[in-house]
Structure formats: C-alpha cells, structure tokens
PLY file of the C-alpha trace (Angstrom):
ply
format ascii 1.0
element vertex 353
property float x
property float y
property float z
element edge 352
property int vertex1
property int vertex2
end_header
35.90 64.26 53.44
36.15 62.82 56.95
37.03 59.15 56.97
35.15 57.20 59.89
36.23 53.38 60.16
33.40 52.43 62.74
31.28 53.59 59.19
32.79 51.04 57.00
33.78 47.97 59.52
30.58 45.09 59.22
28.84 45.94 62.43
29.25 42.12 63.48
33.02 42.80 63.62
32.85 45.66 65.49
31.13 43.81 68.31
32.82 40.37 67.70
35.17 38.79 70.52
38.25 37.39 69.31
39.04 34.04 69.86
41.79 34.51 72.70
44.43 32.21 72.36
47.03 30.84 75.39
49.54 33.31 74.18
47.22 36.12 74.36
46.18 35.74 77.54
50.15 35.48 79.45
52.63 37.15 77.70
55.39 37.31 80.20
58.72 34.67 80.11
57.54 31.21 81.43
59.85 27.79 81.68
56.85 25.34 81.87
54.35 25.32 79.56
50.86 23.51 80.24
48.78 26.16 78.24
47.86 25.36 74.57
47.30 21.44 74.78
50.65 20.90 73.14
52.47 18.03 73.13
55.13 18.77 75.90
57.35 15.44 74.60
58.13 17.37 71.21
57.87 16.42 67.75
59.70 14.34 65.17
61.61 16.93 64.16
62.38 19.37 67.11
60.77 20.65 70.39
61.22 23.71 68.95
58.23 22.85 66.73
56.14 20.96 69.07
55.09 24.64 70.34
52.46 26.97 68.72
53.88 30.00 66.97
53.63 34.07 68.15
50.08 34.84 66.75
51.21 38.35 66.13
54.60 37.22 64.93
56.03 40.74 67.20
59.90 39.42 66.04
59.37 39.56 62.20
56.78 43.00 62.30
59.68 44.32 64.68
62.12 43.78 61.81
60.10 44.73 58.87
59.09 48.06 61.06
63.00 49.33 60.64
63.04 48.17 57.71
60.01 49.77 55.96
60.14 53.08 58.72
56.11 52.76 60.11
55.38 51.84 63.42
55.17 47.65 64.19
51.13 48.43 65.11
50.69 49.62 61.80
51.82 46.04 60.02
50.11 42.92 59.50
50.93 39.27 58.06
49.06 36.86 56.48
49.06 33.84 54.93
49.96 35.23 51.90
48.67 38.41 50.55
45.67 36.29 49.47
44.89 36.31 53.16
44.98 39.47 53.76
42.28 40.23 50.68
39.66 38.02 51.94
39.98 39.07 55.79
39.68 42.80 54.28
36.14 41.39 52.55
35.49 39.16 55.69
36.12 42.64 57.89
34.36 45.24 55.95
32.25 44.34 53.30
28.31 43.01 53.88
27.77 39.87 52.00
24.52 40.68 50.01
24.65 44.34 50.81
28.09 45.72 49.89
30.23 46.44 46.85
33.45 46.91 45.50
35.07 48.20 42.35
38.34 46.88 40.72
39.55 47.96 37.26
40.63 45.45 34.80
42.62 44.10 33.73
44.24 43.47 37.44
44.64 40.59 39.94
42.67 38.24 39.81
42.03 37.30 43.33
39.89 40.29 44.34
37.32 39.31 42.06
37.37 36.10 43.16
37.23 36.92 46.86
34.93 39.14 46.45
32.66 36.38 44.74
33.27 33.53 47.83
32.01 36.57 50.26
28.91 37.45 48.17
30.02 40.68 47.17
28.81 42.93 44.34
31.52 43.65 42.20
31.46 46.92 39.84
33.79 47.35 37.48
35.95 50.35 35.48
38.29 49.22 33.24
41.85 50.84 32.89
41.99 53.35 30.01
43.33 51.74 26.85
46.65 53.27 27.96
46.25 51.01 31.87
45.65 54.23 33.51
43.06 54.66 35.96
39.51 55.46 34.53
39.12 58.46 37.54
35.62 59.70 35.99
34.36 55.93 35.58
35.05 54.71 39.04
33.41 57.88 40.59
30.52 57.18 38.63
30.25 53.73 40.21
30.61 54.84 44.01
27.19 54.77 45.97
26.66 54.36 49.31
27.47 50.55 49.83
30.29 50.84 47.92
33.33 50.02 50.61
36.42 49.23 48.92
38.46 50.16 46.14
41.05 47.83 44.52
43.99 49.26 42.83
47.36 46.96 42.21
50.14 49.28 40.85
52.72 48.47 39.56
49.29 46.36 38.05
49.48 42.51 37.25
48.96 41.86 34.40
49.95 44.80 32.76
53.19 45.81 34.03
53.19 49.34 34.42
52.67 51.68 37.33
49.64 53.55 37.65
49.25 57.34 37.93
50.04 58.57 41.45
48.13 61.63 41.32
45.08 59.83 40.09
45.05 57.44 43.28
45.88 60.64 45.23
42.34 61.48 43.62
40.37 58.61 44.91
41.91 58.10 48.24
40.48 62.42 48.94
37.26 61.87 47.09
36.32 58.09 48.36
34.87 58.18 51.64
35.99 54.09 52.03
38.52 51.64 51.92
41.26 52.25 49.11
43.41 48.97 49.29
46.99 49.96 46.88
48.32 46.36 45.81
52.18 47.01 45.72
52.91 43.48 45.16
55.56 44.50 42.58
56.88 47.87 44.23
60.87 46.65 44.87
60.87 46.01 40.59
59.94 49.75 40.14
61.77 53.37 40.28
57.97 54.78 42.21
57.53 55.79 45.66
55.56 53.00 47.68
52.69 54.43 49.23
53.23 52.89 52.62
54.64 56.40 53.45
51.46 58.10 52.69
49.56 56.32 55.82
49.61 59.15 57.47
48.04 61.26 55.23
45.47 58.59 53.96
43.12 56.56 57.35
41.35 55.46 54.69
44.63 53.64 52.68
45.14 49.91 52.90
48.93 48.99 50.84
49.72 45.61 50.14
52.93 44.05 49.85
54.77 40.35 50.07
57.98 38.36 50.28
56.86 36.00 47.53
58.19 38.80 44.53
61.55 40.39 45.15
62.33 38.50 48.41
62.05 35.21 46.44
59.93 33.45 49.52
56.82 32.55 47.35
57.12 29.12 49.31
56.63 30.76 52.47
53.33 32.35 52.13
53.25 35.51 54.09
52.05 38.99 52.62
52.20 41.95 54.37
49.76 44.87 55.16
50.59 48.50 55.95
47.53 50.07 57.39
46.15 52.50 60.19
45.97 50.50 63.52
42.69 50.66 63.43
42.28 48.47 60.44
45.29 46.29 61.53
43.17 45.52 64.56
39.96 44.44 62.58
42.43 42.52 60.64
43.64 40.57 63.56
40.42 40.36 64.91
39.46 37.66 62.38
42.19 36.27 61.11
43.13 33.15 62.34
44.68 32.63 65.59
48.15 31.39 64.14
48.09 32.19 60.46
51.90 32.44 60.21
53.94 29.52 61.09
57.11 29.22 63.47
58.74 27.42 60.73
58.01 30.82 58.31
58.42 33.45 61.06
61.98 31.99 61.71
62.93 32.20 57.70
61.60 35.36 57.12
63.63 37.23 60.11
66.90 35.11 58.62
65.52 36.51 55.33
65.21 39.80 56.72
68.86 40.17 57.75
69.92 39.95 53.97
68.63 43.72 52.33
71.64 43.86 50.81
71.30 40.67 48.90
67.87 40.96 48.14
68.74 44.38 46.66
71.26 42.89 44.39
68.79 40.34 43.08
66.48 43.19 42.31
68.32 45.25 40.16
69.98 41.74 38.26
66.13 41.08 37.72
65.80 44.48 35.92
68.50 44.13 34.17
67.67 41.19 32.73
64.16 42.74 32.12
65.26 45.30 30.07
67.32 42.92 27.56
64.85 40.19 27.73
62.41 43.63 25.91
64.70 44.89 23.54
65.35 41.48 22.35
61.94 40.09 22.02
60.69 43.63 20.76
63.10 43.63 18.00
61.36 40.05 16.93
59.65 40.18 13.87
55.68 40.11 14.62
55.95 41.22 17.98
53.29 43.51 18.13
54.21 45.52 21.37
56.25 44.61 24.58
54.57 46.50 27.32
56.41 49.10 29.77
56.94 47.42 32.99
58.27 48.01 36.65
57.59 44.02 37.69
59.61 41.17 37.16
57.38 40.06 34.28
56.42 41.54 30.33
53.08 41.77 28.69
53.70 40.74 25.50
51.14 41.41 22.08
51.73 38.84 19.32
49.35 37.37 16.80
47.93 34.36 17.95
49.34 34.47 21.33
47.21 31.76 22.41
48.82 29.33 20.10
52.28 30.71 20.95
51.56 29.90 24.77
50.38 25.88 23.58
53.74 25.99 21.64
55.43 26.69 24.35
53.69 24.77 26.89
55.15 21.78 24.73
58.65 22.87 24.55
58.41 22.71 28.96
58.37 26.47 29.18
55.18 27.96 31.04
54.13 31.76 30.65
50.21 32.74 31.06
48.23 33.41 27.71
46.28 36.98 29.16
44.56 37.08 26.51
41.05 37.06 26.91
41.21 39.55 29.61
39.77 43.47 28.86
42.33 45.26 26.00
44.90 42.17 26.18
44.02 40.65 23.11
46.99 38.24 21.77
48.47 38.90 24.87
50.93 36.70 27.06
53.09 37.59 30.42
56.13 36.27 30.77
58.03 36.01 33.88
61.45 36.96 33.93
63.65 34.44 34.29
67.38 33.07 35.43
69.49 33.78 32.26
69.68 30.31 30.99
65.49 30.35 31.35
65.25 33.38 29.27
67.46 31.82 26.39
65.55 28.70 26.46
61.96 30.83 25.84
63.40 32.98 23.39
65.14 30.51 21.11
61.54 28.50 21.39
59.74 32.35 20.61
61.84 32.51 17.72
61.07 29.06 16.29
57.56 29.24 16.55
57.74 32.47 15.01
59.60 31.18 11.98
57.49 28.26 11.42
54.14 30.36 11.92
54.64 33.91 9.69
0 1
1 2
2 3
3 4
4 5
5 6
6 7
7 8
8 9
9 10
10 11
11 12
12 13
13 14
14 15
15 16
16 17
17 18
18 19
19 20
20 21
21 22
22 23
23 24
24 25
25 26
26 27
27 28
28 29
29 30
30 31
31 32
32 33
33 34
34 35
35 36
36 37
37 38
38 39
39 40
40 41
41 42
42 43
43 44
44 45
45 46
46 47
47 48
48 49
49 50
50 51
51 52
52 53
53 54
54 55
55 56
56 57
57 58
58 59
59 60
60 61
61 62
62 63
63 64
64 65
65 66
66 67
67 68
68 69
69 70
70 71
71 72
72 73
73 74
74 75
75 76
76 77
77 78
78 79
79 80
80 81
81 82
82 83
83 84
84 85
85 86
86 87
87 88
88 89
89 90
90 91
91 92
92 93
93 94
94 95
95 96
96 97
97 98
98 99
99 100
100 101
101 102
102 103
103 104
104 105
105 106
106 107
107 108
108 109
109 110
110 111
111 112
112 113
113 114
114 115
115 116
116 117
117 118
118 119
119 120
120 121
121 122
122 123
123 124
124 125
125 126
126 127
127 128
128 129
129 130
130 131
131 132
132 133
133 134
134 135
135 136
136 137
137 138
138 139
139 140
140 141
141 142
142 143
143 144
144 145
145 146
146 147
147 148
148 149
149 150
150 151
151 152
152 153
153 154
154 155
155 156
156 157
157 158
158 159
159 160
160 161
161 162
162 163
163 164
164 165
165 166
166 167
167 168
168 169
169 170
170 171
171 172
172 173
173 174
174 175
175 176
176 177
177 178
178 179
179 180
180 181
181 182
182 183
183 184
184 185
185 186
186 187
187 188
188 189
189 190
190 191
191 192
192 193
193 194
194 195
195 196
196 197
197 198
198 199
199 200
200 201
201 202
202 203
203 204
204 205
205 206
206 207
207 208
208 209
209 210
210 211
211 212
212 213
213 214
214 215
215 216
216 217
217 218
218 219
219 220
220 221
221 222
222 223
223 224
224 225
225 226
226 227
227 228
228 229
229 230
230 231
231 232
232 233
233 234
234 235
235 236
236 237
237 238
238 239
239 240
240 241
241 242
242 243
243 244
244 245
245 246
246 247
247 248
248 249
249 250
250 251
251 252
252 253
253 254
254 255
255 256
256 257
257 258
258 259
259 260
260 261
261 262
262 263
263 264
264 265
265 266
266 267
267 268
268 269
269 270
270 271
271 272
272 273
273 274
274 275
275 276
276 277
277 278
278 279
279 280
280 281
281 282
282 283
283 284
284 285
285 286
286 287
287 288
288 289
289 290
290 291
291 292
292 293
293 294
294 295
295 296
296 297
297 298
298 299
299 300
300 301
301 302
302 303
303 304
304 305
305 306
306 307
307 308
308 309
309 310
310 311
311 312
312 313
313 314
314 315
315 316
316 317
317 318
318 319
319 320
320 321
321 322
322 323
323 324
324 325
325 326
326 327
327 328
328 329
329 330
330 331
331 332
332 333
333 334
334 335
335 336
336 337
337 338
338 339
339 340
340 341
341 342
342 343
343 344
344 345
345 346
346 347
347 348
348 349
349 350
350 351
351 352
C-alpha cells in the first residue's frame, strides 16, 4: 500500500505560509543585531537571554542525530511530547471530518487532544492480555480515519506491545501510525526509530522527561520522515524550545554514560520493588513492565491510593480505566521513597484484610 503524505496533511497546511521569523530569514554570523525587536540592553539575568532562541534548535537535533543514528532533518522538538501530539492533530487531522483510533487503556493525552481539535475518536481496546486488538482496529479504519495511536512500552500498563502486530498496521494502514516510545530506555525492545526507513507512514515519539530525568524542561522529541517534520515545523510555534532548555539539554546530552547508569539502577530497583510487593499478601497481580513504573491489582485499590495520599506518598489509582479494575501505578522511586510506600502498603494492608 503506497503511502502519500500530500493525502493525509489538512489541505490548509499544505498551502499555509509559515510565520517567518528574523532568524529564518538571515542565517549567516552577524555582530549587531537590530532584527527581532529585542531588547539590545539585556536582561536581568544575562544578555545571553535577552536574545530569542534557534527556532529549529540545529545544536541540540545535531547532538541527538549521533546520538540516536537518523539524519538531524528527520528530528523534531517540542514543548514537550504533549506538543508534538496536538501539532500532529493540528497538521493532519480535519476538525469535524477526521478520526483517529487509540486503544485503551493508554495515554491519556491523545484522547484529550484529539477532543480540543474536534476529532472523532474510535476506539479498540487492548486484549485482556494489553496486546494490540489487530482485527478490532482494522475494523474501525474508513476513509477519514488518519492516525493511529500506539504508546509501547504502554502507560499505564507497563508492558511492551507486540512488534509484529504494529509491523501489521504500519503495512495495512494507509495513514499516520504515531509509536509513543516515551518509556523505550526502561525496556530490553528495539525502538522503532530505526524502522523510518522502512515505514513514511511512522511517526515515534520520545522525551527527556523519563530516563533523562529533564521532566522540568519540557521538550519531547519526534523521529519522523522529513516530510512530516516539515508540516510539524510549519505550525508549531516560532520558538517553542527555549535558550534556557536548548543549553541544558546539549549539557545533558554530553552525559550518555550517566544517564545509562541511572537507567539500569531504575530497573533494578524495579525488579525488587515487584518481587517484594508481589509477595504481599492480597496483592492480586504486579504487572510485567519495561517503564520506570508498576501496575499494581489489589482489592480496593482506590482506598489504598486515599491511604496513601494521607501518609504524603502519591501514586495514581488507574482504576476506572478499561480491564484495570483495583488498579494503581506506582512510580519507581529513589530507594528511601520505595521503603517509605511499602512500609505504608503493608500497614494498610494489615489494618484492611
């Protein structure tokens, strides 16, 4: 099936004109500045910051381009990942026209996108094993039908979904497939950023705010063709990414090493944070996971989470969402964090069996 993005872009993107900003219209090395309306005295803090940042922020997508091995063109940043998900709506979906399939239980946030842009929503459920429901989501697919959203390893489940099955759907789906790899550095499977060149029609997602710790920095990234990258920057914002965020993350960037370190001490402490809330009694089921968090099943899990919530420590109560009944995720924490929630699981569970 031959993908065609000039088929699935809104045709009032396709013909829209960027707003061009000062930097886009000189690129070259200049000493005086009398461009962009800034103030040329400097600011309270710095002239450094008295100057609007690189709206294509060319330093950080050079460094994450060695980094990740795919071509700088091929990367964009926003303003979070939650950016990037409503300029994907904003780019190629038709408010009132268009529709889009997730498959709960998932993140949130495409839903809720999807509903600010006036965007049908269809829906197909994850298996009661959180595998893909292949056969379902085909059945959904008609002709306004332009993206589908897939987050593995998923949130809030945990656990990776089946490669070969979103193999399936990215041949058979003549659209947008957008792969949310938000929690790809916690997990042993192959990121699909590699697969852009077999797949025009893939979309992955990724951030800083998981593994790299810079949740405070807001920028997610997007590994795409460059044809979508350039509808992307087409309507983002002119400076989405700030100088003070662009200059973190490429001092960020320089640690991999570190970063890796802090990934596998997060796993570790995954896998004994299970076993030892597993082997409480009236733990229904810790769920598999390659994140940094655990789906947990527990009677009254909603009353476990209030218990909590008065004891200081915060986890979310999932459980109203589709085949998470008595459910709650719990980040993984620092060490002393992790003692603290189960010493508080444990006395809750005493006082309530």
């Amino acid at each position: 099936m031959q993908f065609d993005i000039k088929k699935i872009v809104r045709p009032n993107i396709e013909k829209l004109k960027p707003y061009s900003s000062a930097k886009d219209e000189y690129s070259g090395e200049a000493s005086v500045l009398l461009d962009a309306n800034e103030n040329s005295l400097g600011s309270p803090l710095t002239k450094w910051y008295n100057r609007y940042p690189d709206p294509y922020q060319k330093e950080v997508k050079a460094k994450l381009a060695v980094i990740k091995n795919i071509p700088a063109s091929q990367i964009f940043l926003g303003n979070g990942s939650d950016e990037i998900i409503d300029l994907l709506f904003r780019a190629f979906c038709e408010p009132g026209k268009d529709n889009i399939i997730i498959c709960p239980p998932t993140y949130p946030m495409y839903e809720v996108n999807a509903n600010i842009n006036n965007i049908e929503i269809k829906s197909a459920p994850l298996l009661p094993d959180f595998q893909l429901n292949v056969a379902h989501i085909e059945q959904l697919v008609d002709p306004n039908t332009k993206i589908i959203w897939i987050c593995s390893p998923n949130n809030p489940t945990g656990n990776s979904l089946d490669r070969i099955d979103i193999e399936t759907i990215l041949n058979h789906f003549n659209g947008i497939v957008v792969v949310d790899e938000a929690y790809i550095n916690f997990s042993k499977q192959k990121s699909f950023v590699q697969s852009l060149i077999d797949y025009p029609n893939l979309v992955v997602l990724q951030t800083l705010s998981k593994a790299w710790g810079l949740a405070g920095l807001r920028v997610g990234m997007c590994f795409a063709s460059e044809a979508i990258v350039g509808y992307l920057n087409k309507v983002k914002a002119p400076y989405n990414i700030s100088l003070v965020a662009q200059e973190l993350v490429l001092k960020a960037l320089e640690e991999v090493g570190q970063v890796n370190d802090m990934i596998q001490h997060i796993v570790d402490m995954r896998i004994a944070l299970a076993e030892v809330i597993a082997s409480m009694p009236h733990v229904e089921k810790v769920y598999p996971s390659d994140t940094n968090f655990l789906l947990v099943k527990i009677p009254n899990a909603s009353k476990l989470y209030q218990y909590l919530c008065t004891k200081g420590i915060i986890v979310r109560d999932r459980s109203s969402l589709p085949n998470c009944a008595d459910s709650i995720r719990i980040t993984v924490g620092n060490e002393q964090e992790n003692t603290l929630l189960v010493d508080a699981m444990a006395e809750w569970i005493d006082a309530n069996f």
